[in-house]
Residue frames as a rotation matrix with the C-alpha (Angstrom) as fourth column:
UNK 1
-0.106 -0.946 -0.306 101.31
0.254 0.271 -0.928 104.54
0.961 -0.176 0.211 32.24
UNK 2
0.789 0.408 -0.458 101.25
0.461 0.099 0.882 104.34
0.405 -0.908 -0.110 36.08
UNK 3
0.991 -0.120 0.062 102.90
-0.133 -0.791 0.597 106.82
-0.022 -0.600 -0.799 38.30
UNK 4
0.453 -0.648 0.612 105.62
-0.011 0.682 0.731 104.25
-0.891 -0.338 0.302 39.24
UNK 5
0.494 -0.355 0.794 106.69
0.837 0.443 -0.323 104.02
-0.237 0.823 0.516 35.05
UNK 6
0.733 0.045 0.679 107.09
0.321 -0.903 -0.286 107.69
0.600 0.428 -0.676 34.92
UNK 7
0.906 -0.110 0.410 108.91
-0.422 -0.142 0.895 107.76
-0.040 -0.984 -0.175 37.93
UNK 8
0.364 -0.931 -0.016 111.53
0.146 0.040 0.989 105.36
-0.920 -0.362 0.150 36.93
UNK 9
0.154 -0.747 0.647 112.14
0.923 0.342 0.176 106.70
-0.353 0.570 0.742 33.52
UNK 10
0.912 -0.159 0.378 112.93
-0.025 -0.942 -0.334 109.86
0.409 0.295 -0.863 35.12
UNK 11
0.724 -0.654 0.218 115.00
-0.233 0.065 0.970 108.35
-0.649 -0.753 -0.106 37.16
UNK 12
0.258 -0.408 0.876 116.85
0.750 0.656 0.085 106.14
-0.610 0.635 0.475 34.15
UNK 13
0.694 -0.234 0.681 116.94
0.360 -0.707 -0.609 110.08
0.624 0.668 -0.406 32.27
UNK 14
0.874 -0.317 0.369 118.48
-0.486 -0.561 0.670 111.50
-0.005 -0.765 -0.644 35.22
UNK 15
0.339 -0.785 0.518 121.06
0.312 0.614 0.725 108.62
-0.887 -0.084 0.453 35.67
UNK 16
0.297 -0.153 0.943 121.98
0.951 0.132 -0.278 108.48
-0.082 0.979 0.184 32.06
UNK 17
0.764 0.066 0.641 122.35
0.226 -0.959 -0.171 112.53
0.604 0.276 -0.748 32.00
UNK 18
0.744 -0.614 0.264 124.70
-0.603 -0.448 0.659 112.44
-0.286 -0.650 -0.704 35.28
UNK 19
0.408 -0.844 0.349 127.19
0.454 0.519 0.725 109.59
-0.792 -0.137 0.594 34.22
UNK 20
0.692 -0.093 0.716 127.15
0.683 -0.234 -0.691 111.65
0.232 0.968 -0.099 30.80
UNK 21
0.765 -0.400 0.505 128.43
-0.448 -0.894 -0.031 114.86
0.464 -0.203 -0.863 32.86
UNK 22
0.677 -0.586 0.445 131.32
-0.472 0.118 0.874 112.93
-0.564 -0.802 -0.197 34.67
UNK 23
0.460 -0.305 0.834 131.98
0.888 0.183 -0.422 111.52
-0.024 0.935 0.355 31.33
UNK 24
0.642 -0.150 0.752 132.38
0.224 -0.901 -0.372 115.14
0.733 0.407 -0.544 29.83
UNK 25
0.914 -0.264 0.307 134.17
-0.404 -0.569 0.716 116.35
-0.015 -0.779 -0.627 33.38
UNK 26
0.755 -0.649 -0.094 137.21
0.646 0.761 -0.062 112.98
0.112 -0.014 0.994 32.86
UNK 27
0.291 -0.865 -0.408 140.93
-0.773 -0.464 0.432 114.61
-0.563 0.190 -0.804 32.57
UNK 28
-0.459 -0.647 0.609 142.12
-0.406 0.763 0.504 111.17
-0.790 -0.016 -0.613 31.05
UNK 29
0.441 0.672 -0.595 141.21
-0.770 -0.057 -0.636 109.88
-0.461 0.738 0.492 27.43
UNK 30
0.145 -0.179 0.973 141.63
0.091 0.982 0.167 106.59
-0.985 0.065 0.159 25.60
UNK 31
-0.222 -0.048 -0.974 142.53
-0.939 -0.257 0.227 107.16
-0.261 0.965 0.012 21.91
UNK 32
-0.999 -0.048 -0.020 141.37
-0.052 0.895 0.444 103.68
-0.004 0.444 -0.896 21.24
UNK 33
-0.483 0.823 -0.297 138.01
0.851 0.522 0.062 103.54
0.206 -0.223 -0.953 22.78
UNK 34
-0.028 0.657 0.754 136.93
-0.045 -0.754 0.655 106.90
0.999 -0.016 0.050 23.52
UNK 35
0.173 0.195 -0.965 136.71
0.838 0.485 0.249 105.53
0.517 -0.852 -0.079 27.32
UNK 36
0.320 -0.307 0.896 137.03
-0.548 -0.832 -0.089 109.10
0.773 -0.463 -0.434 29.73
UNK 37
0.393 0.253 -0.884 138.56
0.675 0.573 0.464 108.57
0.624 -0.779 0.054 33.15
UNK 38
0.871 -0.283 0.401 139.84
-0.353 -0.929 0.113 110.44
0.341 -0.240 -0.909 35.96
UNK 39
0.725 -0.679 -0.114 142.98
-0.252 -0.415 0.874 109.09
-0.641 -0.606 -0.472 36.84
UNK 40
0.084 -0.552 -0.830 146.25
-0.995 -0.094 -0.038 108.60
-0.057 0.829 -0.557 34.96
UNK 41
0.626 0.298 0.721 146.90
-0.355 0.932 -0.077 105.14
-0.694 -0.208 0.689 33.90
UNK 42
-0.400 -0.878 -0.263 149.14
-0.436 -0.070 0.897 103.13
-0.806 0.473 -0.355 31.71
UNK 43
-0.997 0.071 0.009 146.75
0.043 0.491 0.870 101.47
0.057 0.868 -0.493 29.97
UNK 44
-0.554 0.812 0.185 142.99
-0.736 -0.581 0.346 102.04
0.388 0.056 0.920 29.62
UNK 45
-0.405 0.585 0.703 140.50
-0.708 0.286 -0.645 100.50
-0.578 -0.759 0.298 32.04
UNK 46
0.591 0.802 -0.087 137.93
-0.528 0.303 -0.793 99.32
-0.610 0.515 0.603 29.17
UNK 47
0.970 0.195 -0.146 139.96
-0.238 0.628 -0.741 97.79
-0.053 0.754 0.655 26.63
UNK 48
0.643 -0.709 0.292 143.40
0.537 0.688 0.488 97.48
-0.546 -0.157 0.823 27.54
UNK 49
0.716 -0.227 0.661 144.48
0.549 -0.401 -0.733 99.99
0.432 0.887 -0.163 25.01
UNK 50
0.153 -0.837 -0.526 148.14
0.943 -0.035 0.330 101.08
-0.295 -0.547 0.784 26.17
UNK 51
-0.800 -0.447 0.401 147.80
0.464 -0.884 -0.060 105.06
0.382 0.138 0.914 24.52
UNK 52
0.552 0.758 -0.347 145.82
0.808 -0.385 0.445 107.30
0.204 -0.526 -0.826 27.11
UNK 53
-0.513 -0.396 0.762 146.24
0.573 -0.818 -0.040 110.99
0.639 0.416 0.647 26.91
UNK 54
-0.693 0.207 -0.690 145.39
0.557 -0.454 -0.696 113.76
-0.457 -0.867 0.199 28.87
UNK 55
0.184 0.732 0.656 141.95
0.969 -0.247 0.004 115.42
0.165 0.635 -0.754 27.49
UNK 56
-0.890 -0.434 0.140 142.63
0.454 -0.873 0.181 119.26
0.044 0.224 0.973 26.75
C-alpha cells in the first residue's frame, strides 16, 4: 500500500470520527430517524419527521 493509501484512510478515519463527535455534541433529536442537529426546528432536516425533541 503506497504512502498516499495510508494517508487517505487516515484521513477518511479522522473525518468519520469528527462528524461522529458533532453528532454526539447535537442538542436537537429526531425521534423518527435518529438524525442529531443543532438547531431547533419544526420538523427534521433528514426526513421530514414533524416530532424533534431536545436531547437530554
Amino acid at each position: 500500500m503506497s504512502l498516499f493509501e495510508r494517508l487517505g484512510e487516515r484521513v477518511e478515519e479522522f473525518k468519520q470520527e469528527a462528524e461522529a463527535a458533532r453528532d454526539d455534541a447535537a442538542t436537537y433529536r429526531c425521534r423518527e430517524c435518529e438524525k442529531r442537529f443543532y438547531r431547533d426546528r419544526d420538523t427534521c432536516p433528514e426526513c421530514d419527521g414533524d416530532v424533534v425533541e431536545i436531547e437530554s
